[in-house]
C-alpha positions in Angstrom: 0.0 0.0 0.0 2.9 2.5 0.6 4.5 1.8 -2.7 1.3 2.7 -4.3 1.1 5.7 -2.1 4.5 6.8 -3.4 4.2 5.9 -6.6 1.2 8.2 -6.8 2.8 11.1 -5.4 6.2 10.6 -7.6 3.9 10.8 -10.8 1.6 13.9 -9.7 5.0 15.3 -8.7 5.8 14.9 -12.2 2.5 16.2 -13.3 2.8 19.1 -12.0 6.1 20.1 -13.1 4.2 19.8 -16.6 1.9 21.5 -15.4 3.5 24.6 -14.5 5.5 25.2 -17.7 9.1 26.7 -18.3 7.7 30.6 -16.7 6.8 28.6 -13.3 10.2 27.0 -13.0 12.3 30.1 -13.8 10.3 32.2 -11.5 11.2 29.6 -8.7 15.1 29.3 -9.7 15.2 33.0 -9.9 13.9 33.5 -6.5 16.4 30.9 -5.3 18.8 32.9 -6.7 18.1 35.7 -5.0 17.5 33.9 -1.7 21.2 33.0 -1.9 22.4 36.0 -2.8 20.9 37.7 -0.1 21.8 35.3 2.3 26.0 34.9 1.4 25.4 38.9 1.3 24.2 38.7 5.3 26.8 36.4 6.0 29.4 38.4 4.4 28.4 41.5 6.6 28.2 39.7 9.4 31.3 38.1 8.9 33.0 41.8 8.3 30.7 43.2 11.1 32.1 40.8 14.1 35.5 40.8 13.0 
């Protein structure tokens, strides 16, 4: 019963990567991007601000 449960949720996983389309997915990467950036960018500061 759990592999069908999995199985299930691996192939509306993939569903709805379809779903969503090549804007969706660079919207998403983008904003990861930018999380990161802001992030190394506090660290950074931090790093400079202690020191």
């Amino acid at each position: 019963m759990e592999e069908q449960t999995q199985n299930k949720q691996k192939t509306s996983l993939k569903e709805r990567f379809k779903q969503m389309g090549i804007l969706a997915f660079l919207f998403f990467f983008i904003k990861g991007l930018v999380w990161l950036a802001i992030f190394f960018g506090l660290g950074k500061w931090l790093k400079d601000f202690f020191a």
